[in-house]
C-alpha positions in Angstrom: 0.0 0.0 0.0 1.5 3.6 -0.8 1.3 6.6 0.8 0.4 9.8 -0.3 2.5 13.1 0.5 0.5 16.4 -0.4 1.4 20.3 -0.2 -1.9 22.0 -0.1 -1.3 25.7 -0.9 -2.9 28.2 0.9 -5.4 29.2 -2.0 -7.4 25.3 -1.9 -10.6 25.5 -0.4 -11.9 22.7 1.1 -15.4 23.0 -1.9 -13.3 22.5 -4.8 -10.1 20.9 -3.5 -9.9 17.2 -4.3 -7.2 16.5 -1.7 -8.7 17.7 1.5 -11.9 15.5 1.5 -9.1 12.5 2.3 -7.2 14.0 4.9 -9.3 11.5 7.0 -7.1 8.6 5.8 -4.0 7.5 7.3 -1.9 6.7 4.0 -2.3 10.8 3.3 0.0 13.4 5.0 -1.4 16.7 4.1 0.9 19.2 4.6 0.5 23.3 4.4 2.8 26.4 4.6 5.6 26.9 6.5 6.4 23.1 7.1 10.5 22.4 7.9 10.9 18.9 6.7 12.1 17.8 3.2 9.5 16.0 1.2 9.7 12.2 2.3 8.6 10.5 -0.9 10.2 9.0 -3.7 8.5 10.3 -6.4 7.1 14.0 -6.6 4.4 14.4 -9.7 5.5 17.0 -11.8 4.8 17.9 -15.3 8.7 18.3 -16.3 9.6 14.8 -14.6 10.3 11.1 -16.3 7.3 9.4 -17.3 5.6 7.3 -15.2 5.5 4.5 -17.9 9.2 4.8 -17.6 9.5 5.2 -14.2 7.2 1.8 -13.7 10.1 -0.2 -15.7 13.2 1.5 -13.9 14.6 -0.1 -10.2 13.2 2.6 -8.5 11.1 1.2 -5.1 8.3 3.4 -4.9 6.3 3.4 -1.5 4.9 7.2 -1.3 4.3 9.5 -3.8 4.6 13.7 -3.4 2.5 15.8 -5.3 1.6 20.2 -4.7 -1.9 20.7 -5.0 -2.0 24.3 -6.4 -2.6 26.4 -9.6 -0.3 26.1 -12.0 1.6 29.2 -11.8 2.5 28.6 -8.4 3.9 25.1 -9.1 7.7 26.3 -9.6 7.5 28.9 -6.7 6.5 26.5 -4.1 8.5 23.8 -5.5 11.8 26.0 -4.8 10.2 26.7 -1.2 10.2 23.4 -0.4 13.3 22.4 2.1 15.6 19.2 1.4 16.4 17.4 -2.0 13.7 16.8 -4.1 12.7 13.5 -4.7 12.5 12.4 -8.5 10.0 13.7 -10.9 7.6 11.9 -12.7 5.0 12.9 -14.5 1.7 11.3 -16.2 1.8 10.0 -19.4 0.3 10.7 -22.5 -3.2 9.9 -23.6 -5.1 10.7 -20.5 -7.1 13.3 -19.9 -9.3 15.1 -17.1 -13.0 14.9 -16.0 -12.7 18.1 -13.7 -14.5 21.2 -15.4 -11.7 24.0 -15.4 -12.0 27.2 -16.5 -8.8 29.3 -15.9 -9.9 33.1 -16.9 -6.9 33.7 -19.1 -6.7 30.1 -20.5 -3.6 29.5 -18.7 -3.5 25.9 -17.7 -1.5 23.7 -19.5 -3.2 21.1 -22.1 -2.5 18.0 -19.9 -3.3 19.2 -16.3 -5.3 16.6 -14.0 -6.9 17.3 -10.7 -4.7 16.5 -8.0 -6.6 13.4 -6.8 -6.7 11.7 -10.5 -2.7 12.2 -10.6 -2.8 10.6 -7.4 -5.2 7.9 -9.1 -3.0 7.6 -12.4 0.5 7.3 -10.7 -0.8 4.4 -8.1 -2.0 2.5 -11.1 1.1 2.9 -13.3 3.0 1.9 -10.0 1.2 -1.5 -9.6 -2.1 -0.4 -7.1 -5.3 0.0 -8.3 -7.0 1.6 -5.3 -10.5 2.9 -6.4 -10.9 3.8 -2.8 -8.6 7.3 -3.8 -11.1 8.2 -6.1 -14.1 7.6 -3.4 -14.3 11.5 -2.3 -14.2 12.8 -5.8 -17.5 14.2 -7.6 -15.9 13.2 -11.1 -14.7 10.2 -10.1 -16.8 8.0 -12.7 -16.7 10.2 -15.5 -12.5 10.1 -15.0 -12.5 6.2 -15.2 -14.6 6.3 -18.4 -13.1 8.8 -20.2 -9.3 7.0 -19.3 -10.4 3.5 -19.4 -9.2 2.7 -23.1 -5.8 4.8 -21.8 -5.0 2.7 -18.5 -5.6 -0.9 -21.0 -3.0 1.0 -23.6 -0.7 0.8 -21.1 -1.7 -2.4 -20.1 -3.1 -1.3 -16.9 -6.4 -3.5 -15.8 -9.3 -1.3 -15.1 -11.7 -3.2 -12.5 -14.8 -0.6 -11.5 -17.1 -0.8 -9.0 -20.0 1.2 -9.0 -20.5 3.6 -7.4 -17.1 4.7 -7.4 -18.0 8.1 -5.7 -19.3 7.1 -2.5 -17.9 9.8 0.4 -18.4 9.6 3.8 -19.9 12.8 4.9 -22.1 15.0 2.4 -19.9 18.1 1.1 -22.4 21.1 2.2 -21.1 23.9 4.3 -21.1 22.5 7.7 -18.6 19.7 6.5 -16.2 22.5 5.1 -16.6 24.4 7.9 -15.4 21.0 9.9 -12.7 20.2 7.1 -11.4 24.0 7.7 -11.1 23.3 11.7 -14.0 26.0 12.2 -16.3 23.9 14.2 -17.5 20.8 15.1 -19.8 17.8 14.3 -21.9 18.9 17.2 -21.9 22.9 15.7 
C-alpha cells in the first residue's frame, strides 16, 4: 500500500479541493505552509519529470508518492520553497485526460493538467495499485475512469470498477467544510 505526501497551498478551499476530503485517511500526510521537513517521498508528480511508464520499468522502489496541490503558476515557486532534495520527478503519461471542469480566466493551464486526486489515481496505477478507494471522495470520479479506461488498457493497466465509485463519507455542504477547515465541530 502507498502513501500519499500532499502540499496543499494556501489558495485550496476545502469545496473544490480534491485532496482535503481524504485527509481523513492514514496513508495521506497533508501538509500546508511553512512546514521544515524535506518532502519524504520517492516520487514528486510534476509535469517536467520522467514518465511514469518509464518510471514503472526502472529499479526505483516506490512506496509514497509527493504531489503540490495548487494552480499552475504557483507550481515552480513553491517547488523552490520546499526544504531538502527533491525526490525524482515523474509525470503522467500521454493519452489521458481530465474529468474536472476548469476554466482558468486567461486560459492558462497547461493542455494535460489533472486534478490532483486523478494524478494521485493515475500514478498508483502505473506503480502497480489499483486503489478505487482514492477516487471515493471525488464528484468526477466515474466520469474520470470512463473517459481513461481505453488509456489505462493501452498501457496495459487492468481497469476493475465498482460502481459507485464516488461514495464519500460525509455529504460536502457547508457545515462539513466548515469541519474540514477546523472552524467547528460535528456537534456545531
Amino acid at each position: 500500500m502507498f502513501s500519499y505526501e500532499i502540499f496543499v497551498d494556501h489558495g485550496e478551499t476545502p469545496n473544490r479541493c480534491t485532496i482535503l476530503p481524504l485527509a481523513y485517511r492514514p496513508d495521506f500526510t497533508i501538509l500546508r505552509k511553512n512546514f521544515v521537513n524535506p518532502l519524504q517521498s520517492e516520487v514528486l508528480l510534476h509535469p517536467d519529470g520522467l514518465s511514469l511508464h518509464e518510471l514503472h520499468r526502472s529499479l526505483i522502489q516506490v512506496r509514497s508518492i509527493a504531489a503540490i496541490d495548487c494552480v499552475w503558476r504557483r507550481l515552480d515557486p513553491l517547488l523552490k520553497s520546499l526544504p531538502g532534495p527533491e525526490p525524482v520527478k515523474a509525470r503522467i503519461p500521454e493519452g489521458f485526460v481530465t474529468a474536472y471542469p476548469r476554466i482558468a480566466r486567461n486560459n492558462a493551464d497547461p493542455e494535460g493538467g489533472f486534478a490532483t486526486i486523478e494524478a494521485l489515481f493515475i500514478a498508483a496505477a502505473f506503480l502497480g495499485e489499483w486503489d478505487l478507494s482514492l477516487l471515493r471522495e471525488y464528484y468526477f470520479a466515474e466520469g474520470f475512469l470512463n473517459r481513461n479506461e481505453e488509456a489505462f488498457r493501452s498501457y496495459g493497466i487492468d481497469t476493475r470498477i465498482e460502481s459507485p465509485v464516488y461514495r464519500p463519507l460525509l455529504a460536502r455542504n457547508s457545515q462539513t467544510r466548515r469541519i474540514s477547515r477546523g472552524r467547528g465541530s460535528a456537534r456545531d
